[in-house]
C-alpha positions in Angstrom: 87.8 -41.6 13.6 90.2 -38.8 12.9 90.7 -37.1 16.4 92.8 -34.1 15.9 90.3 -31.7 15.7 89.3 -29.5 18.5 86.5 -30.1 20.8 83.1 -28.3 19.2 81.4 -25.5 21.3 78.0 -26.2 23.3 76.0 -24.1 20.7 78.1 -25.6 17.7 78.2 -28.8 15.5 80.9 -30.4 13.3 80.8 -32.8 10.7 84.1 -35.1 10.3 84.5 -38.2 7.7 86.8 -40.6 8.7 90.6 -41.1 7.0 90.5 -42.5 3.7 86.5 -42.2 3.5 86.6 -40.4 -0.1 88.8 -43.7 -1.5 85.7 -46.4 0.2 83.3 -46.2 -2.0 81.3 -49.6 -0.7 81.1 -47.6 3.0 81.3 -43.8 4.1 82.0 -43.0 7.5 81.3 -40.2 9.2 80.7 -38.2 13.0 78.3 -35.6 14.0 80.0 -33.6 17.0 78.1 -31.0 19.1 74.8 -29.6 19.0 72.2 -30.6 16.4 69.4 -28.3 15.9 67.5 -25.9 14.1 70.0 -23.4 14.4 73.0 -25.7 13.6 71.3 -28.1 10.9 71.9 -25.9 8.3 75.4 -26.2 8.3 75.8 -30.1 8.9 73.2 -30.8 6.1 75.2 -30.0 3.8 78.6 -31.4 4.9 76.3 -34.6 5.6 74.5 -35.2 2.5 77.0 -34.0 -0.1 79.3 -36.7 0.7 76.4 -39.2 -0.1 75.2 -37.8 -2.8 78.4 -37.7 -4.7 80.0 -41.2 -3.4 76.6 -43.1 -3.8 78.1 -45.8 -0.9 76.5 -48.7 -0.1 76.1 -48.6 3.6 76.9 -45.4 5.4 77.9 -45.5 9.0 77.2 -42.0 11.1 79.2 -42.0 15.0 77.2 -39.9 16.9 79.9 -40.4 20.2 80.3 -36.6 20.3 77.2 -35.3 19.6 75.5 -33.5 23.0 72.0 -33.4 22.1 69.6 -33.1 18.8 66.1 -31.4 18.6 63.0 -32.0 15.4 65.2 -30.9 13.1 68.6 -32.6 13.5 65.8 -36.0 13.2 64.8 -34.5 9.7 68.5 -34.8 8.5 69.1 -38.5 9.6 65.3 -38.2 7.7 66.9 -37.1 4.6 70.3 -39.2 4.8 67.8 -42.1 5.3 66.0 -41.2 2.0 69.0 -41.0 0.3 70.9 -44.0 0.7 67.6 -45.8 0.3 67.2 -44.5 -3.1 70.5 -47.3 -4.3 69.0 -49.8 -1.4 71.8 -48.7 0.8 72.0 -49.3 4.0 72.8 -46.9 7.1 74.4 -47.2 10.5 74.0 -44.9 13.5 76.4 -45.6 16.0 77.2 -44.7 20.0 73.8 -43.1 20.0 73.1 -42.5 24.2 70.3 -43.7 25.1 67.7 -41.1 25.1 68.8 -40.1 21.7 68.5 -44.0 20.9 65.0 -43.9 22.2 63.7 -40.6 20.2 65.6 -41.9 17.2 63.3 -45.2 17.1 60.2 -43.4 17.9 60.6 -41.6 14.7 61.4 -44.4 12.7 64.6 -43.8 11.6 66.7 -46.5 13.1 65.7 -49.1 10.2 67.0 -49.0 7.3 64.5 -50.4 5.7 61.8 -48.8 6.9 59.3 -48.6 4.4 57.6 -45.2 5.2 60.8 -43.7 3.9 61.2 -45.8 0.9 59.8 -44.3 -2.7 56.5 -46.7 -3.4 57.7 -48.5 -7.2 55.8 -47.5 -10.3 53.5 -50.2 -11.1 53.5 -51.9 -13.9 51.6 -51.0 -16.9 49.2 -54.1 -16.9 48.8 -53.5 -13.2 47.9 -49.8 -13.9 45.3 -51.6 -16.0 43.6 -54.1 -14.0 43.4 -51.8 -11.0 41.6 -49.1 -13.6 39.2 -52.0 -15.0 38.4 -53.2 -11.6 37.6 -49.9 -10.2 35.5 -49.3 -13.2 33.6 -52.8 -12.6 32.9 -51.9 -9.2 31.4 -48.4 -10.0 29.1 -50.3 -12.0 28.0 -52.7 -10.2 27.7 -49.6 -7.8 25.4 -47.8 -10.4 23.3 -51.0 -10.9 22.8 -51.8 -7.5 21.3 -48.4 -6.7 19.5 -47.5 -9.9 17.8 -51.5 -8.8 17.1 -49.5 -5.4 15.7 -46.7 -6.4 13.3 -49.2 -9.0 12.5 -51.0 -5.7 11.7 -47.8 -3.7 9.8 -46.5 -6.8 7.8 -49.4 -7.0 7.0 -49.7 -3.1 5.8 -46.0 -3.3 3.6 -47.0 -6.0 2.1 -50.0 -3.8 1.7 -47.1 -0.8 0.3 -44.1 -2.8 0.2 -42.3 0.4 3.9 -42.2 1.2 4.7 -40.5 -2.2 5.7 -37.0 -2.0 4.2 -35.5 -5.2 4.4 -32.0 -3.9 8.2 -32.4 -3.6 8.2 -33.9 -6.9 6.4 -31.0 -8.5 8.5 -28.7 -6.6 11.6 -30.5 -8.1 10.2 -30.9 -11.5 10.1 -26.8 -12.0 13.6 -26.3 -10.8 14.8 -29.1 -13.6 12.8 -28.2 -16.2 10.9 -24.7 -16.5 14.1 -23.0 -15.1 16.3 -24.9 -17.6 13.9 -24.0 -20.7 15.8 -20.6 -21.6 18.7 -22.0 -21.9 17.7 -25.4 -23.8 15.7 -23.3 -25.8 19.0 -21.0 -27.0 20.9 -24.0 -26.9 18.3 -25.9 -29.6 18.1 -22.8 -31.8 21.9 -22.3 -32.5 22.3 -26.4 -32.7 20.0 -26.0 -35.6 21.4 -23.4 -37.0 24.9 -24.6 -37.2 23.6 -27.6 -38.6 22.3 -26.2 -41.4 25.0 -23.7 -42.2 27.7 -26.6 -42.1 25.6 -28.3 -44.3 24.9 -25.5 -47.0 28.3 -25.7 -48.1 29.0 -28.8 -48.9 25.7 -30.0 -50.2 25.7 -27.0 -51.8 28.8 -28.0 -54.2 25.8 -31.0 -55.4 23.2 -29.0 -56.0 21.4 -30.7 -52.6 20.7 -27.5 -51.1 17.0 -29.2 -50.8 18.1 -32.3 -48.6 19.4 -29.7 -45.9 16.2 -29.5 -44.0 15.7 -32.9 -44.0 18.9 -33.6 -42.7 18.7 -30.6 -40.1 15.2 -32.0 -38.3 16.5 -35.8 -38.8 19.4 -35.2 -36.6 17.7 -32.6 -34.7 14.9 -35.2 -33.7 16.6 -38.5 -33.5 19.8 -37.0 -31.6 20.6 -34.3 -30.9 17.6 -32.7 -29.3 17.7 -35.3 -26.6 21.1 -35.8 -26.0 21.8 -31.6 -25.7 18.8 -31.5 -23.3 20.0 -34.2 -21.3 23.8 -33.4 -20.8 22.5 -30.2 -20.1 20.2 -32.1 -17.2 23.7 -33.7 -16.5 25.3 -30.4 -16.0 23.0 -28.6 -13.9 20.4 -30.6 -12.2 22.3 -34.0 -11.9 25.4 -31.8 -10.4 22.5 -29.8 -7.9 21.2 -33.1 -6.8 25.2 -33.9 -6.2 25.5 -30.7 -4.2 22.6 -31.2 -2.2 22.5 -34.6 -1.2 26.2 -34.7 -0.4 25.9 -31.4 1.9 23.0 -33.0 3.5 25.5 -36.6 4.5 28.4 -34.4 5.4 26.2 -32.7 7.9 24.9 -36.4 9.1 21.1 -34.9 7.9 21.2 -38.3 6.0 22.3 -40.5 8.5 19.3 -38.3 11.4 17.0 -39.7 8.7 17.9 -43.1 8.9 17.6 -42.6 12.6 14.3 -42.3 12.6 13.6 -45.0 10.2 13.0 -42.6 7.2 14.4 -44.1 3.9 16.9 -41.5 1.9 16.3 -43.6 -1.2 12.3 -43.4 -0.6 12.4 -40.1 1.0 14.8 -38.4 -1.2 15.7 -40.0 -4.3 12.6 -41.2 -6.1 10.9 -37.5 -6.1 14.1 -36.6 -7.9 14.5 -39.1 -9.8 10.9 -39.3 -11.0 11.0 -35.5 -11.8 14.5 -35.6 -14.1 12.4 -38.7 -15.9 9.2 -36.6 -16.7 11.2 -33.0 -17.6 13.7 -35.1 -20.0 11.6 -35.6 -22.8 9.7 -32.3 -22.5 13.4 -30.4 -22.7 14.1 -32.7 -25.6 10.8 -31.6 -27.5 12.1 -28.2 -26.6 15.1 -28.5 -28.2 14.2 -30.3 -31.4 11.6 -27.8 -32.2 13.8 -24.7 -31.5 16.5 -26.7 -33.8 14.3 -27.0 -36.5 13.5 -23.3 -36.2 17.1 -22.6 -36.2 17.3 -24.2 -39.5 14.6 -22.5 -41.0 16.5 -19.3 -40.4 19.2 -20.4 -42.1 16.8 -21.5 -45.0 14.9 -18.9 -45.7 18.0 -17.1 -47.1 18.1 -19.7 -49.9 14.9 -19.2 -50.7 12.5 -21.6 -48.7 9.6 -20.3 -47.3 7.7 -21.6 -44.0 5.6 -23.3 -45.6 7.8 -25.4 -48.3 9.8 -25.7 -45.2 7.4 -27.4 -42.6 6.3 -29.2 -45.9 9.9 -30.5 -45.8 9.8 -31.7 -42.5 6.9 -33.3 -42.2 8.3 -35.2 -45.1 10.7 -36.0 -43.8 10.1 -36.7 -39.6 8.1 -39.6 -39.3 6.5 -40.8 -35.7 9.2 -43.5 -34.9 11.9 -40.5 -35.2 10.0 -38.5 -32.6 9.2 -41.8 -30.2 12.8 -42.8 -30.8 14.4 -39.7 -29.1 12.1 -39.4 -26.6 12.7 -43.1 -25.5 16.4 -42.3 -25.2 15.5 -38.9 -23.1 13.6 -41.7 -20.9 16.6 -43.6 -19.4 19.0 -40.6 -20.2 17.0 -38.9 -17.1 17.4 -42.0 -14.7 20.7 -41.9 -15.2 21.0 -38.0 -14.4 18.8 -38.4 -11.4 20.0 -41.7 -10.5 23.9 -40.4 -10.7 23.3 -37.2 -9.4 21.5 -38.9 -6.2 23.9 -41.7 -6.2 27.5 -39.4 -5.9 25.4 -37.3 -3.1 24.8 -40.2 -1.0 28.2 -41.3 -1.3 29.8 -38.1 -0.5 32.9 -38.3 1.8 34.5 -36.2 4.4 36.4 -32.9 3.9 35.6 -29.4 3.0 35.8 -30.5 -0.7 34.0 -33.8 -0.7 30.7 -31.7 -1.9 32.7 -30.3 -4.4 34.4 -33.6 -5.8 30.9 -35.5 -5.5 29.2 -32.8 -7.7 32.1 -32.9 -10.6 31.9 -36.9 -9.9 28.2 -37.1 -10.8 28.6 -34.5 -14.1 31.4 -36.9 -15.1 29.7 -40.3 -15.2 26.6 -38.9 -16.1 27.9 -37.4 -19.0 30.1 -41.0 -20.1 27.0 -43.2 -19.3 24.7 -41.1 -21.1 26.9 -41.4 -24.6 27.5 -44.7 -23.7 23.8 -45.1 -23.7 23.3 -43.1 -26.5 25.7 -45.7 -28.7 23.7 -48.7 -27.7 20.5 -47.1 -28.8 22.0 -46.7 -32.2 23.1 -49.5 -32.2 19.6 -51.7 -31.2 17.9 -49.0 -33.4 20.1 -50.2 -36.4 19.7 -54.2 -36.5 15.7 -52.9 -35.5 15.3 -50.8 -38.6 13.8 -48.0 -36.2 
């Protein structure tokens, strides 16, 4: 090391490379002389790192024979030197550390160059990215399965002990999810309706099939999307309140004081919920389809349909396995609801916003599981010609 230089001051630190450093560009040497702390870092960081940064060496070798003593912060810039030569797999080299520094030095981890809570984690690789998505998809639903099966199980055991069912906390439950949801489904239905028929007008209109507009309006009112606005709806606001509630309840360990005293959740808590979302689906679904077809008839009557001619239409045209096929999908469109909703509670982690995350969680899936329901009931409705 280059010796020439004064002796550094108690409060003061100095930074020295050794002779002919800048021409090695395999190793950089280099002291640290005098005090390293937070008042002195400042100054060293810089003369440390832009060396390294610029020379990219392989292994870098730091003397630290003339350093007096080094606080928190001095360890954050052998911190940062260490990230840096890791990020070209170099390697670094602390040298005539005194023991005590030695000591504090290990503790923090710094003394291995390969130390891997300071190396970068690699990008994986696409197909990796892939099978670790598909295999947390496959265990959410074989998560989903297991507990919708639970909740079947607890429903069914209820039914075998009458006397355990709460029915007035499924009544109670049943009026928040479905007459304080009505207003809404019921705006919602009318403006579905009428949309429908306006973006229909024109370009049936250019044919001269202004006539086929109610049919089509009440067809896709009935069959589609009367059930599946009520239900995402349901997904929204009650499946994200059952979410809310649930998971408050298990961060507060109300949950696990229930299962203390032998009370199941799933029995206890899920099936009145549950049961409730199943029974106010399809009404919220009738709902909506009958304020949709109203919404197309006020769109109608401005082409000249009257009420009459126009409930003549749709009786025409709405036949009984139309009605009984949306209201079979509302069916197992509100298990899922109240089954996801119930589910993401239950599961709900720690932290002030694990009730938050577990309510957005449940209006997520909920709303994916319900259109991928949705698809395989056109589907088996198809090849069944229903």
């Amino acid at each position: 090391m280059n010796g020439n230089s004064q002796q550094p001051q108690q409060d003061g630190v100095r930074v020295r490379m050794a002779d002919g450093a800048e021409k090695i560009r395999d190793t950089l040497s280099m002291s640290i002389e005098g005090s390293l702390n937070i008042s002195t870092v400042q100054t060293a960081w810089l003369q440390t790192l832009d060396p390294i940064r610029k020379g990219r060496p392989k292994n870098v070798v730091i003397d630290f024979a003339g350093l007096i003593n080094c606080d928190g912060a001095g360890l954050g810039l052998l911190a940062e030197v260490r990230r840096e030569v890791a990020a070209w797999s170099g390697t670094l080299g602390l040298e005539n550390l005194r023991p005590d520094l030695q000591s504090l030095v290990k503790l923090a981890a710094l003394s291995d160059p390969a130390a891997p809570q300071l190396n970068p984690r690699p990008r994986d690789h696409f197909v990796v990215g892939a099978g670790v998505w598909a295999a947390s998809v496959l265990s959410e639903s074989r998560a989903v399965i297991a507990f919708l099966g639970e909740v079947s199980a607890a429903a069914g055991w209820l039914l075998l002990h009458p006397r355990q069912f709460r029915m007035r906390e499924t009544f109670r439950v049943a009026d928040g999810v479905g007459s304080d949801a009505l207003p809404v489904i019921l705006l919602l239905g009318f403006l579905i309706g009428t949309i429908l028929a306006f973006q229909a007008a024109t370009p049936l209109g250019r044919f001269g099939l202004v006539d086929m507009i109610p049919t089509m309006v009440c067809i896709s009112v009935v069959r589609e999307l009367g059930p599946l606005l009520a239900t995402l709806l349901l997904a929204g606001r009650t499946g994200s309140a059952f979410a809310a509630e649930l998971g408050t309840m298990t961060v507060t360990e109300e949950i696990s004081a229930l299962r203390a005293m032998g009370i199941d959740p799933v029995r206890f808590l899920v099936v009145p919920r549950v049961l409730a979302t199943i029974a106010m689906a399809p009404l919220l679904a009738v709902f909506s389809s009958v304020m949709g077809i109203i919404g197309g008839y006020a769109v109608m009557a401005n082409f000249g349909f009257s009420f009459a001619r126009y409930i003549a239409q749709v009786r025409h045209a709405v036949t009984y396995k139309d009605l009984v096929g949306g209201e079979v999908k509302t069916l197992v469109f509100g298990l899922i609801v109240g089954g996801i909703g119930c589910l993401r509670g239950l599961r709900t982690g720690e932290g002030p916003g694990a009730v938050g995350e577990s309510a957005t969680k449940a209006v997520v899936t909920s709303i994916v599981l319900i259109i991928v329901a949705d698809g395989i009931f056109g589907f088996v409705y198809y090849y069944l010609k229903f």
